[in-house]
PDB file as gemmi writes it, atoms N, CA and C in Angstrom:
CRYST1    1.000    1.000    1.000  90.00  90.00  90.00 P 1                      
ATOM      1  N   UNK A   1      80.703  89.052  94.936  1.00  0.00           N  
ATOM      2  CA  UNK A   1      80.653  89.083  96.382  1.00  0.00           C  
ATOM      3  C   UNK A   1      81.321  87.829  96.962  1.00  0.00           C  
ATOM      4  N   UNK A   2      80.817  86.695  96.388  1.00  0.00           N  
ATOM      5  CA  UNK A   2      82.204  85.606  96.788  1.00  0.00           C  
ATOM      6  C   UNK A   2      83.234  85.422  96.896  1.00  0.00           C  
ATOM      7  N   UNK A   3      83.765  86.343  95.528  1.00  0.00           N  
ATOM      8  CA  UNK A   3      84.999  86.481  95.610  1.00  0.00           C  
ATOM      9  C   UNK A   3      85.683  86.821  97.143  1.00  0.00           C  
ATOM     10  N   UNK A   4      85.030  88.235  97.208  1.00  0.00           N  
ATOM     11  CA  UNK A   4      85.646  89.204  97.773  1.00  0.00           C  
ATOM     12  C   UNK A   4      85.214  88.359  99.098  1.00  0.00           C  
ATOM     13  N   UNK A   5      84.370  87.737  99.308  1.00  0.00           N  
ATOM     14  CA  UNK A   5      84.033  86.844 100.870  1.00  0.00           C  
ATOM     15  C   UNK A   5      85.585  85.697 101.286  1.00  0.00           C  
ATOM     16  N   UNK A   6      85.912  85.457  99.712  1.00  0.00           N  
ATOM     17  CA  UNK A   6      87.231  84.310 100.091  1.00  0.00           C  
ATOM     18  C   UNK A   6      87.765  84.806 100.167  1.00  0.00           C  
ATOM     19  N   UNK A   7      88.622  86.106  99.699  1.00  0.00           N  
ATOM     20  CA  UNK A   7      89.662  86.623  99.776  1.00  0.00           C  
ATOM     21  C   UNK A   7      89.663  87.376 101.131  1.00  0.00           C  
ATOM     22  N   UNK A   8      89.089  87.535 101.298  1.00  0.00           N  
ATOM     23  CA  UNK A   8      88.760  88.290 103.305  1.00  0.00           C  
ATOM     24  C   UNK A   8      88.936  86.889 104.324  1.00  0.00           C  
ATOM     25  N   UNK A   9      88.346  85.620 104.024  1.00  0.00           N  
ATOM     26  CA  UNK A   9      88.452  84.617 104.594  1.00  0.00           C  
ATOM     27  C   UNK A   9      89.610  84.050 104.565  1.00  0.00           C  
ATOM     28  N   UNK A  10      90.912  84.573 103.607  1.00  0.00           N  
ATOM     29  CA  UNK A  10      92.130  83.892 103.410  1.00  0.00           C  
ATOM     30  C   UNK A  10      93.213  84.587 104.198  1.00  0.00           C  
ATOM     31  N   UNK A  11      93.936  84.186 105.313  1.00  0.00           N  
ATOM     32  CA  UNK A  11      94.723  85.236 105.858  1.00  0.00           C  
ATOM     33  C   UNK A  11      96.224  84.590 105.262  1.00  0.00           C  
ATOM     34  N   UNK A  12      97.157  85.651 104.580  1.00  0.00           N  
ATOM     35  CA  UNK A  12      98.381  85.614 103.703  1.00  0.00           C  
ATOM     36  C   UNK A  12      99.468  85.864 104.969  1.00  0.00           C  
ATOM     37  N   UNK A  13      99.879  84.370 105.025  1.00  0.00           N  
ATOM     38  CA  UNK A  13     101.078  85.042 106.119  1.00  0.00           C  
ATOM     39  C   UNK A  13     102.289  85.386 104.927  1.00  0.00           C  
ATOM     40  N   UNK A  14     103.361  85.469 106.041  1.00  0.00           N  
ATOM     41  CA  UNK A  14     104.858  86.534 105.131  1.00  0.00           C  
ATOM     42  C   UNK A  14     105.027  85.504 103.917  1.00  0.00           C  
ATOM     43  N   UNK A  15     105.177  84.387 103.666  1.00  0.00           N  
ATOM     44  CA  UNK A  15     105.713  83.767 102.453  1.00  0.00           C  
ATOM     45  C   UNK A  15     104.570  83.618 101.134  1.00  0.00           C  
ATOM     46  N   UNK A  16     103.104  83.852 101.550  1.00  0.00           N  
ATOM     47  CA  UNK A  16     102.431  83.996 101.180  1.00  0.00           C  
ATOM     48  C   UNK A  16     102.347  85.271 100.295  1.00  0.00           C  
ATOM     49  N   UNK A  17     102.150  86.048 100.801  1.00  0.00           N  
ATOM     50  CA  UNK A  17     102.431  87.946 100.499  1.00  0.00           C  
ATOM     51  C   UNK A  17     103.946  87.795  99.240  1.00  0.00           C  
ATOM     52  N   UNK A  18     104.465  87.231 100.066  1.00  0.00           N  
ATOM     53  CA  UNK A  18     105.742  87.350  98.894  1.00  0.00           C  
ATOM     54  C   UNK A  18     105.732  86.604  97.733  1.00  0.00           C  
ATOM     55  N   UNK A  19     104.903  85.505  97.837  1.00  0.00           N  
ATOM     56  CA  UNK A  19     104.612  84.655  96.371  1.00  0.00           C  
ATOM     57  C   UNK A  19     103.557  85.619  95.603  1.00  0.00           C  
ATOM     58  N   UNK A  20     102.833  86.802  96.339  1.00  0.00           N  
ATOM     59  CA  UNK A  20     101.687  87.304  95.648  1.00  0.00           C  
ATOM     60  C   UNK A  20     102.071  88.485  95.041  1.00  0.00           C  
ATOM     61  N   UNK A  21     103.448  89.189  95.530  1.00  0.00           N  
ATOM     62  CA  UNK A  21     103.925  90.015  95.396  1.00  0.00           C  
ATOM     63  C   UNK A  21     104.734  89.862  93.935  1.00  0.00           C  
ATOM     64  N   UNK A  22     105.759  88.699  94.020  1.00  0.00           N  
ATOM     65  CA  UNK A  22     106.460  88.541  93.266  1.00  0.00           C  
ATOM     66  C   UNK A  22     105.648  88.123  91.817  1.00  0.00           C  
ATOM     67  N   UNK A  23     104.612  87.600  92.118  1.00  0.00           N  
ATOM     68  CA  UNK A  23     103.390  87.452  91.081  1.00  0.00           C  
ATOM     69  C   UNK A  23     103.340  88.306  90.090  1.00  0.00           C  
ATOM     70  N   UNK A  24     102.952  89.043  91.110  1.00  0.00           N  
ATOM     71  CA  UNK A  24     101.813  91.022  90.394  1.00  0.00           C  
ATOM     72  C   UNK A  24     103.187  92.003  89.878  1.00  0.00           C  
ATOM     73  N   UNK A  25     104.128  92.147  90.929  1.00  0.00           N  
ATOM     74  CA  UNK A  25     105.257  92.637  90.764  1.00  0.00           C  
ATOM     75  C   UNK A  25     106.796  92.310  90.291  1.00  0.00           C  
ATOM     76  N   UNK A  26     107.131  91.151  89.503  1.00  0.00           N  
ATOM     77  CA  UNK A  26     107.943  90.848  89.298  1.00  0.00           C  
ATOM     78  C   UNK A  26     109.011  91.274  89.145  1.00  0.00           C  
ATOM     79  N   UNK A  27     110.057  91.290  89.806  1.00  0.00           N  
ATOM     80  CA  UNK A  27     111.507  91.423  89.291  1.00  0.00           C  
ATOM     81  C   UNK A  27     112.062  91.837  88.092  1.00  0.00           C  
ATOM     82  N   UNK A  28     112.358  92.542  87.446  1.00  0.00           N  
ATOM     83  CA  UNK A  28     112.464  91.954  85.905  1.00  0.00           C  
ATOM     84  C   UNK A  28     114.197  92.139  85.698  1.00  0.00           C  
ATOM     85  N   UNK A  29     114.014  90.972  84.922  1.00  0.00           N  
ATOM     86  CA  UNK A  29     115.899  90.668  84.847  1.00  0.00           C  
ATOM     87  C   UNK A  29     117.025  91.871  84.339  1.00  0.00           C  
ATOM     88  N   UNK A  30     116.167  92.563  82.914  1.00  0.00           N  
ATOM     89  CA  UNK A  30     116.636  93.366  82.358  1.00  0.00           C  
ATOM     90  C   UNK A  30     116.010  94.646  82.224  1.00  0.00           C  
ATOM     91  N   UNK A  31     115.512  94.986  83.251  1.00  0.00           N  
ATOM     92  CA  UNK A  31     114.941  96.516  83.870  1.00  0.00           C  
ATOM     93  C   UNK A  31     116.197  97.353  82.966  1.00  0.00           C  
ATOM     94  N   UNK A  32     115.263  98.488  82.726  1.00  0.00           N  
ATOM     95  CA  UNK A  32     115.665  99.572  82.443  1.00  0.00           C  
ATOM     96  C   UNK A  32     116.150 101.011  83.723  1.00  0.00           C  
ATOM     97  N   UNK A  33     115.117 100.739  84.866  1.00  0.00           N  
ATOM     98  CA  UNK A  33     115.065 101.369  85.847  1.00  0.00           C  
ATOM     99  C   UNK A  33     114.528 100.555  87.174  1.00  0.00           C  
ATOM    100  N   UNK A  34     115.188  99.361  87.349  1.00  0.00           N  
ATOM    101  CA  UNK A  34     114.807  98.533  88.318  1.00  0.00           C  
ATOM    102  C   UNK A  34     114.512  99.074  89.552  1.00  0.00           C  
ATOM    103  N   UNK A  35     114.844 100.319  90.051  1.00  0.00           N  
ATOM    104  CA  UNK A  35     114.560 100.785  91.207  1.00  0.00           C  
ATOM    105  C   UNK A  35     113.401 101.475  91.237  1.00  0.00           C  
ATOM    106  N   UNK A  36     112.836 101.311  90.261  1.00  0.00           N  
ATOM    107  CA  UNK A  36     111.063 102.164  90.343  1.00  0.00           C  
ATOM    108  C   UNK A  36     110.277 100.648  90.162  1.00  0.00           C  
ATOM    109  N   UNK A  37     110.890  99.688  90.015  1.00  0.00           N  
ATOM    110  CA  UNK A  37     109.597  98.800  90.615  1.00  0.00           C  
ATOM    111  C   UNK A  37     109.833  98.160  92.239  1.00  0.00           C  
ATOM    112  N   UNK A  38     111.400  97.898  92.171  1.00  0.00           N  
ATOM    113  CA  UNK A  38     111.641  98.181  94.002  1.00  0.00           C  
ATOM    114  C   UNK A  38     110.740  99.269  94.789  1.00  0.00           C  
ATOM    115  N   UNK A  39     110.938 100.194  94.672  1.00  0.00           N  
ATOM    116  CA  UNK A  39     109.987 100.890  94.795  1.00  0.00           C  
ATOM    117  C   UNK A  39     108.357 100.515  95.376  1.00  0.00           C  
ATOM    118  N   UNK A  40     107.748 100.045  94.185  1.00  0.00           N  
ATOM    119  CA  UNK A  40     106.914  99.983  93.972  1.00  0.00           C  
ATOM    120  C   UNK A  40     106.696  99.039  94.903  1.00  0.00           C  
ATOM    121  N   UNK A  41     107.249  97.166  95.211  1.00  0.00           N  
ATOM    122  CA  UNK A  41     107.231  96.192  95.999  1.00  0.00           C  
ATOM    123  C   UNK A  41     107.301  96.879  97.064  1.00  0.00           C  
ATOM    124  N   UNK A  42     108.387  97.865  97.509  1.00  0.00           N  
ATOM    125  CA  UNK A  42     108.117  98.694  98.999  1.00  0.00           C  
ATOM    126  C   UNK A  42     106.812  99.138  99.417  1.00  0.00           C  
ATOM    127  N   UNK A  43     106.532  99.747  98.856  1.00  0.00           N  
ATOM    128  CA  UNK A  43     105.320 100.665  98.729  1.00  0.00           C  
ATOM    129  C   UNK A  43     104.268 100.066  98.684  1.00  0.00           C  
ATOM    130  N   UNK A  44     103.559  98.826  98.231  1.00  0.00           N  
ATOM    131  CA  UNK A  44     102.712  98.165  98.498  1.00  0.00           C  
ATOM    132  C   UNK A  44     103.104  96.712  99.495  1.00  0.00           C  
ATOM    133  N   UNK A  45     104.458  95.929  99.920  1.00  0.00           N  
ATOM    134  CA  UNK A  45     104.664  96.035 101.046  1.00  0.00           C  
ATOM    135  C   UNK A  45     104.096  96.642 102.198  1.00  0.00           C  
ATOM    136  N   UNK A  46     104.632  97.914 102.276  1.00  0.00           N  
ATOM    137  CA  UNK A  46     103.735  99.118 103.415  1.00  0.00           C  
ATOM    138  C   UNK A  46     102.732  99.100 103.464  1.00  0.00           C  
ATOM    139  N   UNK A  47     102.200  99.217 101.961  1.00  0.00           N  
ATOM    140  CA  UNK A  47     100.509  98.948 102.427  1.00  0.00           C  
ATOM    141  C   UNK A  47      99.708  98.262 103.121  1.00  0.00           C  
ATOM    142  N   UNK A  48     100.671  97.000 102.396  1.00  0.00           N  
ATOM    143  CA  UNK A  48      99.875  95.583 103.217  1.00  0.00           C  
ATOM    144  C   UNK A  48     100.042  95.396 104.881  1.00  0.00           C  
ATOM    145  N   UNK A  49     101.409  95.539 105.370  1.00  0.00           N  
ATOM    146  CA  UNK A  49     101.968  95.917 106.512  1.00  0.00           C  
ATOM    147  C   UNK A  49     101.521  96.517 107.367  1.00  0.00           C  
ATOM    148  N   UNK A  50     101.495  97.849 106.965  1.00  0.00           N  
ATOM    149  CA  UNK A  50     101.175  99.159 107.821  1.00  0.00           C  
ATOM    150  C   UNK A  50     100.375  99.866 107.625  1.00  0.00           C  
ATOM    151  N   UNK A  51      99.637  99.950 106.449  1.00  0.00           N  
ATOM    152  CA  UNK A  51      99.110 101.017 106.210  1.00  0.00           C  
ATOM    153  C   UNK A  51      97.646 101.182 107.094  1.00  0.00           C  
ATOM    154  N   UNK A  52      97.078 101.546 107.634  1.00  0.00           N  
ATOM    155  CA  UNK A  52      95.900 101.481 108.544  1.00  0.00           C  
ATOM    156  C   UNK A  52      94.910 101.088 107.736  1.00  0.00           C  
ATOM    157  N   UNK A  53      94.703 101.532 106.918  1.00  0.00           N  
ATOM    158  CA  UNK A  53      93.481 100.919 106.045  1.00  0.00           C  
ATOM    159  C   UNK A  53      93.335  99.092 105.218  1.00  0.00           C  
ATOM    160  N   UNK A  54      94.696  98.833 105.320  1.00  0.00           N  
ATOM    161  CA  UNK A  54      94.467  97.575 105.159  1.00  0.00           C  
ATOM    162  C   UNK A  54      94.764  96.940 106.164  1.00  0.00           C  
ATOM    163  N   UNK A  55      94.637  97.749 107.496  1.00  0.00           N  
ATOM    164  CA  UNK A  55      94.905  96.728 108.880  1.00  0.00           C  
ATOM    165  C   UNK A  55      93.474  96.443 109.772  1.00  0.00           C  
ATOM    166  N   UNK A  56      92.537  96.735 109.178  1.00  0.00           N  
ATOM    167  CA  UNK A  56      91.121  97.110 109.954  1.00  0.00           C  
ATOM    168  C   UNK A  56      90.668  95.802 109.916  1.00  0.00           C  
ATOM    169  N   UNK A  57      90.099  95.371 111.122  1.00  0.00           N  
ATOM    170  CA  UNK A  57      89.721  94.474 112.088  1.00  0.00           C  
ATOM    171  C   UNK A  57      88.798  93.711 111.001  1.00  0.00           C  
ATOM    172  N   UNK A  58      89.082  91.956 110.258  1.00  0.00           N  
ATOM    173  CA  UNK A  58      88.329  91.407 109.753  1.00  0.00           C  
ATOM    174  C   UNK A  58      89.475  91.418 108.392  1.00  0.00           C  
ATOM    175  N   UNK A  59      89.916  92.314 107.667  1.00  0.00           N  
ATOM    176  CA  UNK A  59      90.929  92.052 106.495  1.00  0.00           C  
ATOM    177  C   UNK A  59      92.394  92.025 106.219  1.00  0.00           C  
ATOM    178  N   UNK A  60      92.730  92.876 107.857  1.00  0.00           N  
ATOM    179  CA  UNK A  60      94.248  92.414 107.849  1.00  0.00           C  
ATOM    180  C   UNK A  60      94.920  91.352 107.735  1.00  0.00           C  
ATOM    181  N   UNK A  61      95.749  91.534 107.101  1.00  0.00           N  
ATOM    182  CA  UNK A  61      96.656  90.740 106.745  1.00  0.00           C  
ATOM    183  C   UNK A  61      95.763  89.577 105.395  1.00  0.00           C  
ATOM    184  N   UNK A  62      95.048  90.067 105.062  1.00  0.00           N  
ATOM    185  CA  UNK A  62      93.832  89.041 104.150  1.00  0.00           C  
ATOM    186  C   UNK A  62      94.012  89.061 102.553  1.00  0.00           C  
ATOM    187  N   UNK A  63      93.678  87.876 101.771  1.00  0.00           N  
ATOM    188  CA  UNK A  63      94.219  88.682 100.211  1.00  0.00           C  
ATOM    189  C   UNK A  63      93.134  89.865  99.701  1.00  0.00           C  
ATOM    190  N   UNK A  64      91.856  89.708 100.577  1.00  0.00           N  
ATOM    191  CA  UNK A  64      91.767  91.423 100.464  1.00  0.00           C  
ATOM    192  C   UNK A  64      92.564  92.499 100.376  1.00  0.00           C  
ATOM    193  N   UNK A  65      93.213  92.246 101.887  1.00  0.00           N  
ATOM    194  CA  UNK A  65      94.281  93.494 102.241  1.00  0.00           C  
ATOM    195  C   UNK A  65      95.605  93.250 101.266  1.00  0.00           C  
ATOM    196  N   UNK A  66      95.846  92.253 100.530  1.00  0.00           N  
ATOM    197  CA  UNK A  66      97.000  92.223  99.587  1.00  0.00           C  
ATOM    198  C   UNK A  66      96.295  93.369  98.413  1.00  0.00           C  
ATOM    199  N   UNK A  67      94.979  92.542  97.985  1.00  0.00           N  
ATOM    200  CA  UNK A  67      95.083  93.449  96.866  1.00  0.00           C  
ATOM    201  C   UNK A  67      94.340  94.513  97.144  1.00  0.00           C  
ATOM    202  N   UNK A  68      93.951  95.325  98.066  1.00  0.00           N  
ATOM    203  CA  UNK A  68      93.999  96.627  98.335  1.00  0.00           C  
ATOM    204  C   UNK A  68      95.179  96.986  98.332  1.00  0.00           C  
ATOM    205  N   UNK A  69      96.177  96.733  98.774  1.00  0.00           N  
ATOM    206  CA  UNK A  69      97.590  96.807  98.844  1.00  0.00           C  
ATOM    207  C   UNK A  69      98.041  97.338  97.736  1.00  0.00           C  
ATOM    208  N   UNK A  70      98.131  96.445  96.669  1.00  0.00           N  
ATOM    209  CA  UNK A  70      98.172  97.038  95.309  1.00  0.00           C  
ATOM    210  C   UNK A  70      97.529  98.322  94.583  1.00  0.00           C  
ATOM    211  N   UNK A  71      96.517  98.163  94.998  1.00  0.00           N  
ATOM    212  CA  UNK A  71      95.034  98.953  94.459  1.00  0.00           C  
ATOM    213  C   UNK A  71      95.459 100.106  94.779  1.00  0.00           C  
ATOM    214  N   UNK A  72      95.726 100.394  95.787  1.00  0.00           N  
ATOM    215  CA  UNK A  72      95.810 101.792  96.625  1.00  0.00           C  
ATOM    216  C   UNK A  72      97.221 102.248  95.645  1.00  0.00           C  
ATOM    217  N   UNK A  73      98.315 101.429  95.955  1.00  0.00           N  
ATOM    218  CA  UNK A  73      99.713 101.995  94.996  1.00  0.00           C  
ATOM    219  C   UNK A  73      98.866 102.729  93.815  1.00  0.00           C  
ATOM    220  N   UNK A  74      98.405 101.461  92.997  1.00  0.00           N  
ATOM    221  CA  UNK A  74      98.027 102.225  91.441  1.00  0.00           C  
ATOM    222  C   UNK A  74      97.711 102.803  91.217  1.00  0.00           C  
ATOM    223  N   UNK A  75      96.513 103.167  92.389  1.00  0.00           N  
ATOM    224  CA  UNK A  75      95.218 104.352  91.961  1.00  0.00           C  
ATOM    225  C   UNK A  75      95.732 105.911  92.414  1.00  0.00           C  
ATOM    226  N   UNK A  76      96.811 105.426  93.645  1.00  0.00           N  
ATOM    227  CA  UNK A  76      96.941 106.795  94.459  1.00  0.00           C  
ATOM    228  C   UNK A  76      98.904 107.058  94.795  1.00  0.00           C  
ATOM    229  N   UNK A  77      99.841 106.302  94.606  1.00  0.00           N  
ATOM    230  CA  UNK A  77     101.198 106.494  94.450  1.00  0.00           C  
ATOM    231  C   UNK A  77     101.468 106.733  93.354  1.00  0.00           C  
ATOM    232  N   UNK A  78     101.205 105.762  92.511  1.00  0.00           N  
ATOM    233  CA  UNK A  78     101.953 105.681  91.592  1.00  0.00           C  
ATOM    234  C   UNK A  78     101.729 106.936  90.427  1.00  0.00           C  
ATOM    235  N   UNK A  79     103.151 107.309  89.993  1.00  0.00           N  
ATOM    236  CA  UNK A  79     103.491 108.565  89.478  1.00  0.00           C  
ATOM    237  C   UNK A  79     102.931 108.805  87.829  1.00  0.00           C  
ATOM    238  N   UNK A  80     102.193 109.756  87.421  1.00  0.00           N  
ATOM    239  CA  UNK A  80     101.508 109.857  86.264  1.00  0.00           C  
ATOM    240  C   UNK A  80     102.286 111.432  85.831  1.00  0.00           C  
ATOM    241  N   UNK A  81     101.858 111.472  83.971  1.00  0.00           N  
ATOM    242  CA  UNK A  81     102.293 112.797  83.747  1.00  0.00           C  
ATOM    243  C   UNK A  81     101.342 114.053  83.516  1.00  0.00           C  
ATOM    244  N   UNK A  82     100.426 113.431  83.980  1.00  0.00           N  
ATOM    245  CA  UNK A  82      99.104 114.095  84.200  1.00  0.00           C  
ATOM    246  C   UNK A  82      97.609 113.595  84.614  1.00  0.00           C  
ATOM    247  N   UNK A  83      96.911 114.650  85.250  1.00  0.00           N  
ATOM    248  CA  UNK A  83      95.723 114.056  85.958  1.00  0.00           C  
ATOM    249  C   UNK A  83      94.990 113.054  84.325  1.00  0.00           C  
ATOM    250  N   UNK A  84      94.756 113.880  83.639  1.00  0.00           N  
ATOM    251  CA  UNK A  84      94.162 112.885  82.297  1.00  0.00           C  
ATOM    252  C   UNK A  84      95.210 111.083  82.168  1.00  0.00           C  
ATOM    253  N   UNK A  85      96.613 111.377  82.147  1.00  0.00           N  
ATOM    254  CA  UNK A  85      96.869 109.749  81.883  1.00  0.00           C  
ATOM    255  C   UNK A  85      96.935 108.755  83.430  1.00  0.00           C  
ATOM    256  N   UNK A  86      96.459 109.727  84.228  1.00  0.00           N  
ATOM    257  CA  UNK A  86      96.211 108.968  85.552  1.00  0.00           C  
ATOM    258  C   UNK A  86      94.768 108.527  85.436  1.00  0.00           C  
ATOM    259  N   UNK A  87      94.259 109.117  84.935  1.00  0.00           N  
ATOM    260  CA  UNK A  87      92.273 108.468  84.847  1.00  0.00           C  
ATOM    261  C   UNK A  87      92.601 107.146  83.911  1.00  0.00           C  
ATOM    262  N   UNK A  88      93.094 107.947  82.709  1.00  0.00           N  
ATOM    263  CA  UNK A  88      93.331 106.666  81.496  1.00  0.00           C  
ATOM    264  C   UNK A  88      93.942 105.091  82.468  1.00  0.00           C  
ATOM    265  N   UNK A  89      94.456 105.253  82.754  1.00  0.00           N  
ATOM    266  CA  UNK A  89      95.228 104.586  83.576  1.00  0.00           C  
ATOM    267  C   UNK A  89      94.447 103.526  84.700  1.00  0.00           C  
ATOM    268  N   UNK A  90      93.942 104.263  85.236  1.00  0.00           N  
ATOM    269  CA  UNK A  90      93.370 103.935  86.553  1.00  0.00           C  
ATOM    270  C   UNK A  90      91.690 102.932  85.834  1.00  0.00           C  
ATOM    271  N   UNK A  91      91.561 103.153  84.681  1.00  0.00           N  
ATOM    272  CA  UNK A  91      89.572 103.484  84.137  1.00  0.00           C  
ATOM    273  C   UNK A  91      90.088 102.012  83.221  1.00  0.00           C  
ATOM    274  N   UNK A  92      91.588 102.138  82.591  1.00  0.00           N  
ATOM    275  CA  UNK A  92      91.471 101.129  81.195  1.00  0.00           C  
ATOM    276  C   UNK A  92      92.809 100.713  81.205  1.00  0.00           C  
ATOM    277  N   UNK A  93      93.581 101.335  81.512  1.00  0.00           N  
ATOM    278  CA  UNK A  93      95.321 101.217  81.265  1.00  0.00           C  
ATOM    279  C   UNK A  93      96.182 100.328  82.309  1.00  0.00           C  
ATOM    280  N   UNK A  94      97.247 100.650  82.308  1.00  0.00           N  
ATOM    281  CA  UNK A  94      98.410  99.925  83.232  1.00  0.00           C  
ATOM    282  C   UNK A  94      97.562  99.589  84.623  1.00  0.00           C  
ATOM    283  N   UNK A  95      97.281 100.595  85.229  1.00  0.00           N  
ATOM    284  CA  UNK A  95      96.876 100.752  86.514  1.00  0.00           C  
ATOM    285  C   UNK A  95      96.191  99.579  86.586  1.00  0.00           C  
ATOM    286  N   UNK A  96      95.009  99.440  85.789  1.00  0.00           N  
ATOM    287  CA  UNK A  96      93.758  98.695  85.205  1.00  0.00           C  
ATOM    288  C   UNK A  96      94.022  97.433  85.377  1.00  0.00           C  
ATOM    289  N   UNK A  97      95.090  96.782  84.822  1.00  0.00           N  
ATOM    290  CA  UNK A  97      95.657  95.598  83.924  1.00  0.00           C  
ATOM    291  C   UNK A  97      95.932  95.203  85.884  1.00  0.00           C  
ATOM    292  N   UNK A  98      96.960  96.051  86.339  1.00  0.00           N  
ATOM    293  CA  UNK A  98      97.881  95.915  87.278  1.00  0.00           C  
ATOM    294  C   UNK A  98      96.904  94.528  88.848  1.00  0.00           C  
ATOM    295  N   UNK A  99      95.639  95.896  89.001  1.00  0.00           N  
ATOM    296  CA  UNK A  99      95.067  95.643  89.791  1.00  0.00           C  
ATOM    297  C   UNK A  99      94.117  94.478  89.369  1.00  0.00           C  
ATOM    298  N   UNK A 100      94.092  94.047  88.117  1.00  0.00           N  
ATOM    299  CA  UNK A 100      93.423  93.207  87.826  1.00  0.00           C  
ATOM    300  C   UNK A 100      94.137  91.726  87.749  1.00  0.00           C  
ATOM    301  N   UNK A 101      96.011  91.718  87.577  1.00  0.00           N  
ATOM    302  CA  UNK A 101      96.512  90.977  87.976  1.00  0.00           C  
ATOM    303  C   UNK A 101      96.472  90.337  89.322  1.00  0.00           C  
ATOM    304  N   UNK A 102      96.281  91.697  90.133  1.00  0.00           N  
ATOM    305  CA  UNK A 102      96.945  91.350  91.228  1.00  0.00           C  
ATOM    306  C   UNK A 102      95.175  90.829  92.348  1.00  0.00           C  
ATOM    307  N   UNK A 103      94.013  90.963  91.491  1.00  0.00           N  
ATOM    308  CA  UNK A 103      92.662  90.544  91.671  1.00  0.00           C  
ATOM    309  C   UNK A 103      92.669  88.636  91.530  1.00  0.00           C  
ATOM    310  N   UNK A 104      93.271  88.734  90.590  1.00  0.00           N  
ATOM    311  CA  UNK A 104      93.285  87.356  89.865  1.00  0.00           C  
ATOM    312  C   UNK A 104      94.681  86.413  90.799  1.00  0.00           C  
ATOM    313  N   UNK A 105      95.487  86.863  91.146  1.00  0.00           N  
ATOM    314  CA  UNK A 105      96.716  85.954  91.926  1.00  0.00           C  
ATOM    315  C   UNK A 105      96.319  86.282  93.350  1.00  0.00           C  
ATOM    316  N   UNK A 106      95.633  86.981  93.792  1.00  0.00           N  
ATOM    317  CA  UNK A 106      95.247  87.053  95.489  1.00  0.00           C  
ATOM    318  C   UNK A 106      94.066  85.547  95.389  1.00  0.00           C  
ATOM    319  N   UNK A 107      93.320  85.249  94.531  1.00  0.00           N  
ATOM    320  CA  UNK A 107      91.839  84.317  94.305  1.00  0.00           C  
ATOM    321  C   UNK A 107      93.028  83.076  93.965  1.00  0.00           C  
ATOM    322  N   UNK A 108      93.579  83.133  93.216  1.00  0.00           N  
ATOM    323  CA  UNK A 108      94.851  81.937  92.967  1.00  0.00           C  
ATOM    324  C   UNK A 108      95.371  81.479  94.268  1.00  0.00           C  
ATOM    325  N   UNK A 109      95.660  82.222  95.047  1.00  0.00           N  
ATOM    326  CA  UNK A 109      96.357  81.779  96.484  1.00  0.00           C  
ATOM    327  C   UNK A 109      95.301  81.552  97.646  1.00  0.00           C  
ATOM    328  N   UNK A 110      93.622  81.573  97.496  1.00  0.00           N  
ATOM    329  CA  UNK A 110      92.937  81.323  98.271  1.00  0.00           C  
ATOM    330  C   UNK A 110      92.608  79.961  98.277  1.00  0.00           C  
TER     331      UNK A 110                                                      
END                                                                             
């Protein structure tokens, strides 16, 4: 509950967001398909941005609302090859790891 009390108490302006971004989401030099993690920086971008649910009165713009930001991509964009490796995923896997990075560098920047 502390956690989640600092990270609501921390408001991430734009250069902020982008150090947290580039964190969780990195660039990678020698991508195979670099435009599905562009992508991905868009897309949780938006979240953080626009999306109404991380704009509600008390966490906008907050590293709450960063890593909901994320959270929401993993659990609910991001593309699986089935409902089973989307649970795997979401319960223990990538997804898992993802949001747990991006748990751990939102508390880093508070």
């Amino acid at each position: 509950m502390n956690q989640a009390r600092a990270l609501v108490s921390k408001r991430f302006d734009k250069d902020t967001f982008q150090k947290f971004v580039d964190e969780v989401l990195p660039l990678p030099v020698d991508a195979v398909n670099p435009a599905l993690r562009l992508k991905a920086r868009e897309h949780v971008a938006w979240n953080f941005y626009s999306n109404p649910r991380q704009n509600l009165p008390g966490i906008e713009r907050s590293g709450w609302a960063a890593y909901n930001a994320v959270s929401e991509f993993s659990d609910h964009a991001a593309k699986f090859r089935s409902p089973e490796s989307r649970f795997v995923s979401v319960t223990e896997g990538g997804s898992d790891e993802l949001k747990q990075k991006a748990f751990d560098t939102a508390l880093a920047l508070v």
